[in-house]
N, C-alpha and C positions, 0 to 999 in steps of 0.2 A: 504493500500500500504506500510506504512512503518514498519508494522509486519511482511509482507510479506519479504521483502528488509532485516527484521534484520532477520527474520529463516535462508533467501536465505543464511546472506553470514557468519551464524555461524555454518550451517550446513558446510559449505565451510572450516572455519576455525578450525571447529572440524577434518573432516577427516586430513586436511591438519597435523594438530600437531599431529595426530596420526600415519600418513604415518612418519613423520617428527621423534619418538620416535623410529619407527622401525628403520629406518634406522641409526639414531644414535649408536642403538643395533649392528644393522649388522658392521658397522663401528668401532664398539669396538673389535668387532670381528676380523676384518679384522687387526688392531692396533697390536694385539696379535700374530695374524701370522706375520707380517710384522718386528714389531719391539721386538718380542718376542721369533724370530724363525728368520726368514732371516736375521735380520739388527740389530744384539744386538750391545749396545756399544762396541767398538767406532764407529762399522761399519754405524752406522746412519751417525754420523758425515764424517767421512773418505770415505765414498761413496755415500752420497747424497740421502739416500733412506729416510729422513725422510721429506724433501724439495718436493718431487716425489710424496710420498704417500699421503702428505695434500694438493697439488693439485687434483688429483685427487678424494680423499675423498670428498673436499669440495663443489670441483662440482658438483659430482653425490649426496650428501648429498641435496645440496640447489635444486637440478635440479626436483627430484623425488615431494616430497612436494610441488613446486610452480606448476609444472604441476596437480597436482590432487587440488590443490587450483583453479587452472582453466577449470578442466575438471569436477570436480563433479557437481553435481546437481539431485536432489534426486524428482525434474518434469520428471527426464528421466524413460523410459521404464524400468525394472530393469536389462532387459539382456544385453539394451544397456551401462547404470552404469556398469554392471559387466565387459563386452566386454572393455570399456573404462580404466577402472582399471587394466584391467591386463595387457592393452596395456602397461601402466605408466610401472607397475614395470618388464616387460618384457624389458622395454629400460633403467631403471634404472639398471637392473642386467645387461644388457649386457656393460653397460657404466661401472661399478664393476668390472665384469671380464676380460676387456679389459685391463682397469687402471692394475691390479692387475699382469695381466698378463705382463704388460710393467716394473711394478717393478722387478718380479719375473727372469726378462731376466736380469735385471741390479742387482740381487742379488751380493753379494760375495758369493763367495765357498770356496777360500783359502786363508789363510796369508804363503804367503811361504818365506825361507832364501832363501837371492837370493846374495850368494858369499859374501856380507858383508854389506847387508840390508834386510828386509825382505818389502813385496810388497803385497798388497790386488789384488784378482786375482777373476774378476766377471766371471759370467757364461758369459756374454757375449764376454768377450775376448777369450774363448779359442774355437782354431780352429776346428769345428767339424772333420775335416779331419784325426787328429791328436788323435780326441777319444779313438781310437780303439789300440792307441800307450800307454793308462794309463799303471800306474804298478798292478800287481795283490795287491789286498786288497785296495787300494785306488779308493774312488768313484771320478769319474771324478766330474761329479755336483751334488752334496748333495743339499737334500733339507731340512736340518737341521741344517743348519746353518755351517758358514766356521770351516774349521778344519787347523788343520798345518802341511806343509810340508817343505821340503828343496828342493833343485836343486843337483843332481849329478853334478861329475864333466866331461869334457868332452873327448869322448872317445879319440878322435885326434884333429889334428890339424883343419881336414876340417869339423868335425859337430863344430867345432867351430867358423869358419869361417862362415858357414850356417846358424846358429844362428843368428849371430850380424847381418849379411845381414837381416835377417827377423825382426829383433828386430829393425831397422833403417826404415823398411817399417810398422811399428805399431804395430808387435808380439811380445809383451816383452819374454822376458828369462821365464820369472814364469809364464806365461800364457800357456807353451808347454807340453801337460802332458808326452812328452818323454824325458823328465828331469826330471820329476819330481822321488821323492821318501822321504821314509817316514822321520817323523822328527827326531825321537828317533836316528839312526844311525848316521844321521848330528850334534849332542847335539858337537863334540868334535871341531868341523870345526866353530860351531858356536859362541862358548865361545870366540875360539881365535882371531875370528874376532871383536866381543863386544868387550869394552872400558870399564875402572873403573867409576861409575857416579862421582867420585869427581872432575875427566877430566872433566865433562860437566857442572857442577858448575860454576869450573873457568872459563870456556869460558863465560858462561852468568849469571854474576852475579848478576843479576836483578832480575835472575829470581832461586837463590838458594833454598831460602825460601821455594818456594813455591815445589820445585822440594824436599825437604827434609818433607816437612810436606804428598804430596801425597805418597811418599812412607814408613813415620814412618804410616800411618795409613792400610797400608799392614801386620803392625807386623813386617817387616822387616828391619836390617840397611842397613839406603841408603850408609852406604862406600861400604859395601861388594857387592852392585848388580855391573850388568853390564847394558850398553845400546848400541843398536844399532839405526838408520833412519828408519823410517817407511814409505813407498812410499803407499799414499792413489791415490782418483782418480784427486782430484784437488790440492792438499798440501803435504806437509811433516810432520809427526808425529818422536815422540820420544817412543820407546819401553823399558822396563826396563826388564830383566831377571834374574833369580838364575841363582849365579856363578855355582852352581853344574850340576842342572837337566838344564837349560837352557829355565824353565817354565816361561811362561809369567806372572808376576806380577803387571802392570803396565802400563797405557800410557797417552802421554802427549800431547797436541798439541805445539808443540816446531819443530822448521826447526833446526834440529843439525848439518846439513852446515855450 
């Protein structure tokens, strides 16, 4: 009986760490797209995709393994064994693709300047309605990871008016792809709305140091950049930019308010 008992539950624990390495695999996998492709820095931080994806990873990680720890048994028929297994990982993938799928809605698509901040702009904010309003060359939702735009300015008085009404009922400015366009022609609009970092030094000088050593390791000197607010989903971030091109070199977690 108790050879019996130890085959039973090492047979048990075998498949189980083996189900258990797979999915770790696929998990790493999954890790790559997600924080490698959807949600690169800062976006993990700045929109919560990395708090999202280790919930659900670690569910469906522990979830897959402990049920075939309790469904194996190698007394059973073997078609009913096999019937059993692929049940397992037919509900593990679809608990995968779900997860994955709920990130993938809460991706970023765009950092866009928005008149004198720029603002991270998930797929899920923007109004399908409004799709078919993109500008030519600009993809509405990239699946490559966010890209950069700017906001035109507004035609009159009353899409601007239109706007802020909707922007007040939860459709921010950056989220409307009939503003949007591209960043390069905005670079002149956006310098002059940026500030010198030595302005933001002085304001927080606690935090000079630290604000001078991330950008000496850019190669760059921090007198010469500029910075704008970075509007995430939950916080405010600090952007740094070249005074020239208006490229992103740089970001902080700092509320420049």
């Amino acid at each position: 009986m108790v050879l019996i008992t130890s085959a039973f539950w090492r047979d048990r624990l075998k498949a189980s760490a083996i189900h258990l390495g797979l999915s770790l695999a696929i998990a790493a996998l999954a890790a790559f797209l997600v924080f490698g492709i959807w949600y690169p820095y800062p976006y993990r931080e700045l929109s919560g995709g990395r708090e999202l994806f280790l919930l659900v990873v670690t569910v469906d990680v522990i979830l897959g393994p402990l049920i075939t720890l309790a469904v194996f048994n190698r007394a059973k028929p073997l078609p009913e064994l096999r019937r059993d297994l692929v049940i397992v990982v037919l509900i593990q993938l679809a608990a995968l693709v779900y997860g994955l799928w709920t990130v993938s809605a809460a991706r970023p698509v765009h950092l866009v300047f928005e008149y004198d901040r720029f603002r991270v702009v998930h797929a899920i904010d923007v109004p399908l309605e409004l799709l078919d309003k993109t500008p030519p060359g600009v993809k509405a939702l990239p699946w490559t990871g966010p890209t950069l735009l700017a906001l035109r300015e507004f035609k009159d008085g009353q899409e601007k008016m239109d706007a802020t009404l909707a922007a007040m009922q939860g459709v921010s400015l950056s989220s409307r792809p009939d503003l949007w366009r591209p960043y390069a022609p905005a670079v002149p609009d956006i310098l002059l709305a940026a500030r010198p970092v030595p302005e933001l030094q002085a304001r927080f000088p606690a935090r000079a140091q630290e604000i001078s050593q991330l950008l000496a390791a850019t190669g760059r000197n921090p007198q010469t950049l500029r910075y704008l607010p970075l509007v995430g989903r939950k916080e405010f971030w600090t952007v740094f930019l070249d005074p020239v091109t208006a490229e992103i070199v740089a970001t902080l977690p700092l509320d420049p308010y």
